[in-house]
VEXZA-52722 format. One record per residue (C-alpha): z, x, y; residue in one letter. Coordinates in pm, whole numbers, plus 32768, in hexadecimal, padded with zeros to 4 digits. Each point is the difference from the previous one (the first is absolute). Layout:
VEXZA-52722
ZXYA ...
This chain:
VEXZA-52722
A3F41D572FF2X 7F037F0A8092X 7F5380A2812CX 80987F068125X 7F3A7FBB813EX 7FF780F18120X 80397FE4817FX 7EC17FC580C3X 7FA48190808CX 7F257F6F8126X 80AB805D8131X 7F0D7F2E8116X 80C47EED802AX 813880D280A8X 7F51811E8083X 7EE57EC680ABX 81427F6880CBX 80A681818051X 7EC0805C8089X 7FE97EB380C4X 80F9805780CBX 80FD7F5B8106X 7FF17FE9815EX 813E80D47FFFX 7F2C81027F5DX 7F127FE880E5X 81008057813EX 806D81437F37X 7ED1808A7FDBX 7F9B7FAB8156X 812180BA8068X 7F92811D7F0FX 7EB5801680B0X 80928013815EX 80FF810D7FBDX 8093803E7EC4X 80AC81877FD8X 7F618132803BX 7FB480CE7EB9X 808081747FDDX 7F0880DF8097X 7FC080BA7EBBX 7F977ED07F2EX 7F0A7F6B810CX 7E74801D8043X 7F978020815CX 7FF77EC08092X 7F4E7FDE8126X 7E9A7FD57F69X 807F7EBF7F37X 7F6F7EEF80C8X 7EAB80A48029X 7FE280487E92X 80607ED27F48X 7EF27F7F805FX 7F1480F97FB1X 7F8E7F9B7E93X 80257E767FC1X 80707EE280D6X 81427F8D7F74X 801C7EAC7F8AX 80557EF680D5X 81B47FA9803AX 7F767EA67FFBX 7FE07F047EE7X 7FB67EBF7FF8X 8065801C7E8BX 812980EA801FX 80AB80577EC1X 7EEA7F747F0DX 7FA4813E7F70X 80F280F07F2EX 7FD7815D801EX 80DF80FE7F23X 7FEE815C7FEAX 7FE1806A7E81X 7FEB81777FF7X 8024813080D7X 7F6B812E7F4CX 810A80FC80A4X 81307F508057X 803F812780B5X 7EEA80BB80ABX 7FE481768049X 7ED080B680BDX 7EB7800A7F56X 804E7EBA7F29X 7F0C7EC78041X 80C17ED27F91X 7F7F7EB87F69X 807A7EBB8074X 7FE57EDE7F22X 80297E958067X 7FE57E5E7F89X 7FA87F2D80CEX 80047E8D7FAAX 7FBF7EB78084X 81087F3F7FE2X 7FA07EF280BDX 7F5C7EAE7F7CX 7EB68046810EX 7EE581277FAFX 800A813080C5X 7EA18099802DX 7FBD812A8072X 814F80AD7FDBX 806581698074X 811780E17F96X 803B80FE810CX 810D813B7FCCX 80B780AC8128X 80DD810A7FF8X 80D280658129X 8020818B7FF8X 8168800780D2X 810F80517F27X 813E7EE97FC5X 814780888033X 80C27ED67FDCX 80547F067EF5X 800F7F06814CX 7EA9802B8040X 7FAF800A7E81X 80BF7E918008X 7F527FA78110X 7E8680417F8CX 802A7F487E6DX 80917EE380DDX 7F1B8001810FX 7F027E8D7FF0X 7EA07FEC7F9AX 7F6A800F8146X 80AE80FE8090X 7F538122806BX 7FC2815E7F38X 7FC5814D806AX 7EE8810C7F61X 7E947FEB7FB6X 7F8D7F087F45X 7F2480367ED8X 7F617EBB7F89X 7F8A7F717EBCX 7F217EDB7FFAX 809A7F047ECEX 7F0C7EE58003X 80397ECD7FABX 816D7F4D7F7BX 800E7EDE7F34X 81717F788017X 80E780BF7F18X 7EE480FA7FC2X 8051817C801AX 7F5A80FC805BX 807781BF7FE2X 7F8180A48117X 804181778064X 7FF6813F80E8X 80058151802FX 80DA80A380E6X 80148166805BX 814F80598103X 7FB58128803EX 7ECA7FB780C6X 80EA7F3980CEX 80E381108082X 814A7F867F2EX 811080D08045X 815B801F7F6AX 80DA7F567F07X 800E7E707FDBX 7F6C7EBA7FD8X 7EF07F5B80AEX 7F987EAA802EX 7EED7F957F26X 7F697E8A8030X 7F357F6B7F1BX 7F597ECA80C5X 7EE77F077F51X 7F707EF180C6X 7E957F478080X 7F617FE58152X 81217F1B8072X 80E181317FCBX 8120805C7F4CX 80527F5E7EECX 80FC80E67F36X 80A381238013X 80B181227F1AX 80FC80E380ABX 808481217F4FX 80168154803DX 7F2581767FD7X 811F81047FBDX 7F708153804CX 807F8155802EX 7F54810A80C7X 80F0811B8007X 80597FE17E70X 815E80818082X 810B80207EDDX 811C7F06805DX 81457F967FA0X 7FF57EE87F09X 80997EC9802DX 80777F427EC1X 7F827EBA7F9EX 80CB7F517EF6X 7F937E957F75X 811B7EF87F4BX 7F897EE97F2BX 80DB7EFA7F29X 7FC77FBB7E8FX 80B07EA87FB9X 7FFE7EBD7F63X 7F437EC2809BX 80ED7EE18025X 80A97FA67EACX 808C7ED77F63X 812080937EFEX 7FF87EB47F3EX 7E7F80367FCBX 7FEA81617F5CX 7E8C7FBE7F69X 7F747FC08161X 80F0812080A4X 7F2B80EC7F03X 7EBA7F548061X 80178021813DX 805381717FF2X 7EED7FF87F28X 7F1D7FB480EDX 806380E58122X 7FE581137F5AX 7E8D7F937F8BX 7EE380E58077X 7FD17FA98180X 81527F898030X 8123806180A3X 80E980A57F18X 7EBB809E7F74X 7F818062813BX 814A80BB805FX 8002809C7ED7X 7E8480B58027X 8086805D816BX 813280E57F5CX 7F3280407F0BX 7EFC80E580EAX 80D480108115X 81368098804FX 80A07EAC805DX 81297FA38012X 80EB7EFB7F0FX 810F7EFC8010X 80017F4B7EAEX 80BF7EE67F88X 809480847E9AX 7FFE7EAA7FA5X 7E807FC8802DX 7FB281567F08X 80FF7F5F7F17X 7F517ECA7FDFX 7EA880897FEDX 808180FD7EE9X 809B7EF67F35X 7EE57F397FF6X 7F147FB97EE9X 7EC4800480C6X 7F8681847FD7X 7F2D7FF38132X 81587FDD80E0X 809480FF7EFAX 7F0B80B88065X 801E7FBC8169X 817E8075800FX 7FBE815B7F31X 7F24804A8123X 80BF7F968119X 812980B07F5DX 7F2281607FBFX 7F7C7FD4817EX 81747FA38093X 807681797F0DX 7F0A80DA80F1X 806C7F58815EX 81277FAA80C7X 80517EBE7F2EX 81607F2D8072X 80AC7EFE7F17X 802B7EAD8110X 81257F207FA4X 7F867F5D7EABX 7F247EC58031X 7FFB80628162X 81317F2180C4X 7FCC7F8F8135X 812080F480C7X 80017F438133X 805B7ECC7F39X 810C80EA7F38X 80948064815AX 80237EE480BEX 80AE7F587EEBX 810281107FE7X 7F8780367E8EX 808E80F87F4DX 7F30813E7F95X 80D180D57F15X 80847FC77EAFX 7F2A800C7EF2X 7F887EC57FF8X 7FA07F95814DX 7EC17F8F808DX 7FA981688059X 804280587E80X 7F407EE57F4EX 7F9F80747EADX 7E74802C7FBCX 7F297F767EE5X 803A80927ECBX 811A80E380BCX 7ECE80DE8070X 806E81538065X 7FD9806E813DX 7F22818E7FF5X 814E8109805EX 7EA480488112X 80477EFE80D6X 80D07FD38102X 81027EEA803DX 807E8034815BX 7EED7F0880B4X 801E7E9D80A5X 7EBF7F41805CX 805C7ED480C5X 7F097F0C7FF1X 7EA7801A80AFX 7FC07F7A8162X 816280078079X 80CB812980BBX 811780267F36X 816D7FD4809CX 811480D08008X 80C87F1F7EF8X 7ED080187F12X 80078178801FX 8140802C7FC5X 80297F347EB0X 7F02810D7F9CX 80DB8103806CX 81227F427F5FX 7F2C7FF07EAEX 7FB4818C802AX 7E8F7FBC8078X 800E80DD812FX 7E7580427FF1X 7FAA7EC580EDX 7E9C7FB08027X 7F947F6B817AX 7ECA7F438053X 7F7E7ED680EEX 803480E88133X 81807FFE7FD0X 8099817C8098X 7EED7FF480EEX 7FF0817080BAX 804E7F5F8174X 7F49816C8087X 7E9D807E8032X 7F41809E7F03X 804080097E66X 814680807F70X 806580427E99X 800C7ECB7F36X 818980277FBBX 813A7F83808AX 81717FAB7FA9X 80837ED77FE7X 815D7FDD801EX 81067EC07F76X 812C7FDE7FAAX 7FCA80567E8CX 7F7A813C804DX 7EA780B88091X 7EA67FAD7F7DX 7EE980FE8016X 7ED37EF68070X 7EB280587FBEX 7F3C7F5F812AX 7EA77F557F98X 7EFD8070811EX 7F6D7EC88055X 7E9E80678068X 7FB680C27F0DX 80A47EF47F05X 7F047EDE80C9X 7EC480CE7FD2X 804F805F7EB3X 80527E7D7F71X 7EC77FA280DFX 7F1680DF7F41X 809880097E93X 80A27EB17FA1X 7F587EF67F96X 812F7EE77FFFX 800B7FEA8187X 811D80E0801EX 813D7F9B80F3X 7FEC80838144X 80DC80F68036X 807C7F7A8162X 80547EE87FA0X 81767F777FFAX 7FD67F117E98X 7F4980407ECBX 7EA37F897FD8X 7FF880447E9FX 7F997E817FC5X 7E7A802D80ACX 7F037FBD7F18X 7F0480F180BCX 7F4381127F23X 7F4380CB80E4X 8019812C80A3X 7FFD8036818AX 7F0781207FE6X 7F5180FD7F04X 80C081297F57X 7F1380DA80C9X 80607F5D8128X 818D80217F92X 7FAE81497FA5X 7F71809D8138X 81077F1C80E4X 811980C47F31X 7F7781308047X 7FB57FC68184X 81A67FAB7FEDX 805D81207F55X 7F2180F380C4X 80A07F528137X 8137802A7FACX 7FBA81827FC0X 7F728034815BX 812D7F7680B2X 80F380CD7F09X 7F3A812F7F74X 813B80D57FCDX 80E87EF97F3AX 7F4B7EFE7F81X 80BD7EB17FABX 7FF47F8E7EA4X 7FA87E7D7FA7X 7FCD7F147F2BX 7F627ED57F87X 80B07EE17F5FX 7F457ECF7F3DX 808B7EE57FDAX 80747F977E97X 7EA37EF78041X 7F3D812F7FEEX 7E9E7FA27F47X 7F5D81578017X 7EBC805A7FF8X 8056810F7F30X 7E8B80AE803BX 802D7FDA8169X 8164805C7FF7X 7FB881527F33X 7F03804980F0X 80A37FB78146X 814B80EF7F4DX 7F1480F07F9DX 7F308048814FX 81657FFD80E0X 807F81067ECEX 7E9D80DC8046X 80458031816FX 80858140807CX 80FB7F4380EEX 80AD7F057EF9X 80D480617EDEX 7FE57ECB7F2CX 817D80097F4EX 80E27F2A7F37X 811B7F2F80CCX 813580DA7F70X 7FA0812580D4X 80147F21812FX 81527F677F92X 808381867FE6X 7FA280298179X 80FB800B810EX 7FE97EC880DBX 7FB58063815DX 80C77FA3812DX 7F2C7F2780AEX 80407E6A808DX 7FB27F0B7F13X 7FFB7E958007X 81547FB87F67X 80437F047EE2X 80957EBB805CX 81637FB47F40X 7F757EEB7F48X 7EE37F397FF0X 7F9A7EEF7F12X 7E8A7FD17FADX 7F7D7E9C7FB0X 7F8480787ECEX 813F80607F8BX 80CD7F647F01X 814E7F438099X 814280817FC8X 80977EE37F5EX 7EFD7FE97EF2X 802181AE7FD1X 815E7FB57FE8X 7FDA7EEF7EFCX 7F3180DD7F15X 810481188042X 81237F277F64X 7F157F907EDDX 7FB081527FA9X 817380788016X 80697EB97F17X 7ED3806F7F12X 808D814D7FDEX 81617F767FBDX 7F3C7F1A7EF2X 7F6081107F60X 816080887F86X 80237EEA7EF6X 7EC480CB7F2FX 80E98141801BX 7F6881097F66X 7E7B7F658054X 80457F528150X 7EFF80DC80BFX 7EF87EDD7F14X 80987EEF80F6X 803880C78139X 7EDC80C3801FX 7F047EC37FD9X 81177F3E8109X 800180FA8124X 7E90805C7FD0X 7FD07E6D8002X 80BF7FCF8149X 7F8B814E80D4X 7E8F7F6C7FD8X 800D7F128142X 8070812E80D1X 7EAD80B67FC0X 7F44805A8114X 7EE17F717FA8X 80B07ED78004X 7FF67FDF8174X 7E8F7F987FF9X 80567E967F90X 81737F89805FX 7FA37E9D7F82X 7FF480A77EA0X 810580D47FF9X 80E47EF98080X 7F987F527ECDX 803381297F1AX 8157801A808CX 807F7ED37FAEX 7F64801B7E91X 80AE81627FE8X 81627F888072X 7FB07ED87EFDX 7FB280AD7ED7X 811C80E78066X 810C7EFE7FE0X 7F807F8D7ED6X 800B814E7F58X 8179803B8053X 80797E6F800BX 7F617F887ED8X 7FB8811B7EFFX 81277FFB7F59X 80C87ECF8058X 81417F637F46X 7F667E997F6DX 809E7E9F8074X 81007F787F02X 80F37EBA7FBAX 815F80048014X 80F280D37F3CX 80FE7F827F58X 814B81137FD4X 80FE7F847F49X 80AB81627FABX 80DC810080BCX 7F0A81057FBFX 7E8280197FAAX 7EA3805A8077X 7F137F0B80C6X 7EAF805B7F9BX 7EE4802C810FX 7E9A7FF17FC8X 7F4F80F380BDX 7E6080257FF3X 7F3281128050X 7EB87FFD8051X 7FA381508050X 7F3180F67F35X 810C80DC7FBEX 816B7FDD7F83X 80E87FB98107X 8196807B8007X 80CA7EE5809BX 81437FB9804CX 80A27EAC7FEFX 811D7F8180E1X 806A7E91800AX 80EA7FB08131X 80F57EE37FEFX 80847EFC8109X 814B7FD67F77X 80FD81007F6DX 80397F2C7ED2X 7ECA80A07F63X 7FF081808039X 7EF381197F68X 807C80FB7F88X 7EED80F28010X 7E9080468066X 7EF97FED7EF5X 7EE481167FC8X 7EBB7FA47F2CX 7E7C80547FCDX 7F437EA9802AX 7EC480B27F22X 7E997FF980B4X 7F8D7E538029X 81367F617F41X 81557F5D8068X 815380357F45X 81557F968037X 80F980DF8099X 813E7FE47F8DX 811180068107X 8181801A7F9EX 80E87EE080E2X 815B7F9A8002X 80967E9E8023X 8150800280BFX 7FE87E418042X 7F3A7EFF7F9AX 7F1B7F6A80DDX 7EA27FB78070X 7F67818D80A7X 7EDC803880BCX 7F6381587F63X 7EE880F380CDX 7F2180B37F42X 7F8081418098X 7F0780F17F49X 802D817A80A6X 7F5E813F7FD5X 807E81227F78X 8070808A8160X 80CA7EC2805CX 7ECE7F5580B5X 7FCE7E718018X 7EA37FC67F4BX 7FD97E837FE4X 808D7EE28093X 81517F8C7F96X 800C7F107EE9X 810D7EDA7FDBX 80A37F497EDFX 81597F2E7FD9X 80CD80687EDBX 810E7F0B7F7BX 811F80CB7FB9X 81207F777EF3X 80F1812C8015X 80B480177E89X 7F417EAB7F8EX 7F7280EA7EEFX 8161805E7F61X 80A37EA98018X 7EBC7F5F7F6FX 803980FC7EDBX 81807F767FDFX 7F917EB8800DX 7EF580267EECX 80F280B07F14X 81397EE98043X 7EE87F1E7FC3X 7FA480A07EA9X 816F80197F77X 803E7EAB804DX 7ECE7F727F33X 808180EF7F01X 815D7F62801AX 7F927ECC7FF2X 7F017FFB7ED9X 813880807F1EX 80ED7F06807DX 7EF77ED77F9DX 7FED809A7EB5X 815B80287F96X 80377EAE809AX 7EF27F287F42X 8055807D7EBAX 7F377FB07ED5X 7EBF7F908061X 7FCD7E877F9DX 7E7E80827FA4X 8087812C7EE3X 7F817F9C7E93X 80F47FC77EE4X 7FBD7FFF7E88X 800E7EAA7FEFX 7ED7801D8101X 7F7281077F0BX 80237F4C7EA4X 7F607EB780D4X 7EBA80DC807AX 7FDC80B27EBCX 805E7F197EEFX 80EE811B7F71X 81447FFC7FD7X 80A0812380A6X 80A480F17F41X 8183803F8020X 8042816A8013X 80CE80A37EF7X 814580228022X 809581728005X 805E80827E9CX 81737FEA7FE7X 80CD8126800EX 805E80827EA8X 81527F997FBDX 806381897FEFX 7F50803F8133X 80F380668157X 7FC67FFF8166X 802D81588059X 80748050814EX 7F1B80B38118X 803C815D801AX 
């Protein structure tokens, strides 16, 4: 497979404009530095030397610029993500100019401040703070030199906690800063995660969901459906990226069927290749089956689409009738991304036994303090769905640090999945040690019954897969996290706390309209009808059909509603085409019927690849022509016949005949088909008379003229002879006389 192009990895260009800053962000952490909460005694330093000391070793940079924001700083490695007494940790950084102006003289300058965070507040607050707002700790400085723009330059430090009296369990803030004698010109936040007691604590698990499916697909267009699979699932890419993630992780999956089916039917051996992985990785981790080609369930719902039956949307056959691993599960529904799902879209997935509902964007929000269990219950009218609720800091800092597409924000109310951003927000050290400054949080405020959580990606996801495995890998490592797959949360009890409730119904832009849902609805239930005319091999008209018209109701879809309006109409199209036109009765002239009883042939074509069983009725205006039966034939694969079909004549007189062309169940296929048929009732049977009186009487009449003529004046005589010849004719002997003796004797 040719090796496709990969997402740009540099992540200045987002992390330059987060560390920026708003003036918003400057008001929180102002309010952070006047009085944010008071840590728990045990996890503190002594305090009431900080002012005097951090000052002690280096003045701190300026928290003026008058260049702010032209240099980008990111932390690249901690050597401990988690710290313990005795270690001396190494902090990496890059800083570059990103500016078009030369920065001389630059200085990188790391502080660490030593009181512990209890809070994922304050952790929010201090990754959000703005460039110039102030830090806390000694500052160690590094002189850079001199910055070209875009030049880079690694710079790093040494750091030893214990000489700074850390004490307990959690996260501190760690600031990487980089600027010139005008003073601060970027800034790194992130976090030093260090544990002084080395307690044993209860773990709290971690679990991670990611979606394997299809880009958006044209069905009429099956060689660049492939192509484009082709190249998501090219090194760097997406579907390729996913699949190293499961692959060293213990992530996660929600596949499309339909997506493995493709890539396994295809003759390119690299994406052969591609699906025996993903389908080895999806055998050794929680692995669920999504509705195939991924339907849009919102869309389904609000359009009061039906789910059951065995071929419904939420049943669309797969490529090459892939079958699904016994492994997976098939209880999920996924609405789309960027959208709180509504009570009517959960409970179609109810309705269509897919209880295990999956809840991001902030919808079930806990409305309490603190971090609860990432489970709830949703109830509708079609029954209760066990939600797994997507926390949504750990799912920003995650995206931020791992994918390389731009990921949607999981806040926000619509999908994004149309930016054409491929950066990430900060480094997978960075994502890393922010993960593990939430968890520990999370454990100080709960140490006894840790909440479990999780982190959902968007279907968008474009993972660093390196950064990913590392980020996994480090949160698995800590003696406070129990990184797990998502079934063990979905086992879990939901506990009784408020939650932001679902509204009743709520339609996204995004979101297909009902009318045209319910339009490709009645095409695929009149293509399923159709498909009874192949009988024994219908599933080769239905299965292409439905899997033609479920394609506009992809998710992925909802990233360009121009198009997909435009696919929709060439779906419904080709749709009535398929069961209009394929096998059609052909126009004809007038019949004339000039018997009581007979057949009127009709000529019926079909076009289709396979034969196709029809039956033929022809409906009358007037009761002076009446059928007498229904006919039944096989119209073989790309020919047209004539069907035979038996009529009576009770009158004579000028009838108006409909042809219709059914299938074998009694359904309509084409439209109707008229002809007029002159009917002569008995015409046949006094024509006949009339021929044979006709016959006799040239009969009669040719003996009659003979006996009445005579001799014809034209015979020869022998006169006539002797004349031609010159001969005289001879007289024929007379008979020999009787003998005188001779009697007559009598007849016996």
């Amino acid at each position: 497979m040719t090796q496709h192009a990969d997402f740009s990895r540099s992540p200045a260009r987002n992390r330059a404009a987060r560390r920026t800053g708003a003036l918003g962000a400057v008001l929180l952490a102002g309010a952070l530095l006047v009085g944010s909460a008071l840590p728990a005694a045990w996890a503190t330093g002594p305090a009431a030397a900080r002012t005097t000391a951090d000052a002690a070793v280096t003045q701190p940079l300026a928290t003026t610029s008058a260049a702010a924001g032209s240099l980008d700083v990111a932390v690249t490695d901690i050597s401990h993500p988690v710290s313990h007494p005795g270690d001396e940790v190494t902090i990496r950084a890059k800083v570059t100019n990103t500016s078009d102006a030369p920065v001389s003289d630059a200085v990188a300058q790391l502080t660490i401040d030593y009181v512990a965070i209890t809070t994922r507040t304050e952790i929010e607050e201090w990754v959000t703070a703005d460039l110039l707002d102030q830090v806390r700790g000694k500052p160690i400085s590094k002189t850079i030199g001199d910055l070209a723009p875009g030049a880079s330059k690694n710079v790093s430090f040494t750091y030893d906690p214990g000489a700074e009296t850390f004490k307990g369990f959690g996260a501190r803030r760690l600031a990487v800063a980089a600027g010139d004698a005008t003073g601060r010109l970027g800034i790194a936040r992130t976090f030093l995660v260090y544990d002084a007691d080395g307690l044993e604590r209860e773990p709290m698990q971690v679990s991670v969901l990611a979606a394997v499916t299809s880009p958006a697909v044209d069905p009429a267009d099956p060689t660049t459906t492939e192509l484009e699979l082709a190249q998501q699932a090219a090194s760097g890419q997406r579907l390729d990226g996913v699949l190293e993630v499961a692959e060293n992780t213990k992530l996660s999956l929600a596949i499309d069927p339909d997506t493995i089916g493709v890539a396994a039917a295809s003759d390119d051996p690299a994406l052969i290749e591609w699906s025996e992985r993903m389908t080895a990785a999806a055998a050794s981790t929680a692995t669920y089956a999504l509705p195939s080609h991924d339907p849009d369930l919102a869309a389904l719902a609000h359009a009061n689409v039906r789910t059951t039956g065995a071929r419904s949307f939420l049943q669309a056959p797969r490529k090459g009738n892939w079958e699904v691993p016994e492994s997976w599960q098939k209880n999920i529904a996924w609405p789309a991304d960027g959208v709180v799902p509504d009570v009517a879209t959960v409970g179609l997935g109810v309705a269509a036994k897919r209880g295990h509902l999956v809840v991001g964007s902030g919808g079930l929000a806990y409305e309490g303090a603190g971090t609860v269990t990432g489970r709830a219950d949703v109830r509708t009218p079609s029954g209760t769905a066990r939600a797994v609720v997507a926390d949504t800091d750990l799912t920003r800092a995650f995206l931020a640090a791992t994918d390389l597409s731009a990921a949607v924000d999981v806040t926000s109310t619509e999908s994004s999945a149309s930016t054409n951003a491929a950066t990430t927000a900060s480094t997978p050290t960075e994502g890393a040690q922010r993960l593990l400054a939430e968890t520990a949080a999370v454990v100080t405020q709960t140490p006894a019954d840790p909440p479990s959580l999780t982190i959902v990606a968007p279907r968008t996801w474009t993972p660093d897969a390196e950064g990913a495995s590392k980020i996994l890998n480090e949160l698995d490592e800590a003696g406070w996290v129990d990184v797990t797959t998502i079934d063990t949360l979905f086992a879990q009890d939901a506990p009784d706390v408020s939650r932001t409730a679902l509204s009743k119904r709520t339609v996204a832009k995004a979101e297909l309209g009902a009318t045209n849902v319910a339009a490709l609805e009645r095409a695929r239930d009149a293509v399923v009808t159709f498909s009874s005319v192949a009988v024994d091999h219908s599933s080769q008209i239905w299965r292409p059909g439905v899997t033609r018209l479920i394609a506009p109701l992809a998710v992925a879809h909802r990233a360009d509603t121009g198009l997909r309006e435009a696919l929709v109409k060439q779906t419904l199209e080709a749709s009535n085409a398929l069961t209009q036109q394929s096998v059609s009765v052909v126009p004809r002239q007038d019949v004339n019927f000039i018997t009581d009883k007979g057949n009127i042939p009709v000529r019926v074509r079909n076009t289709l690849g396979v034969d196709a069983t029809v039956t033929v009725v022809l409906r009358p205006d007037h009761p002076r022509l009446t059928v007498d039966a229904r006919s039944t034939e096989v119209i073989p694969a790309g020919q047209e016949i004539d069907v035979q079909v038996p009529v009576r004549a009770i009158g004579s007189g000028d009838v108006g005949v409909t042809a219709q062309v059914l299938t074998p169940t009694g359904a309509k296929i084409s439209d109707d088909s008229s002809f007029q048929v002159r009917v002569r009732a008995g015409w046949e049977e006094l024509g006949t008379w009339i021929a044979a009186g006709l016959v006799a009487l040239l009969f009669l009449s040719g003996i009659w003229r003979t006996v009445r003529r005579g001799r014809s004046p034209y015979r020869a005589t022998s006169k006539d002879v002797e004349e031609a010849t010159g001969v005289a004719a001879e007289a024929p002997e007379p008979a020999a006389a009787a003998k005188a003796d001779s009697v007559a004797a009598r007849a016996e």
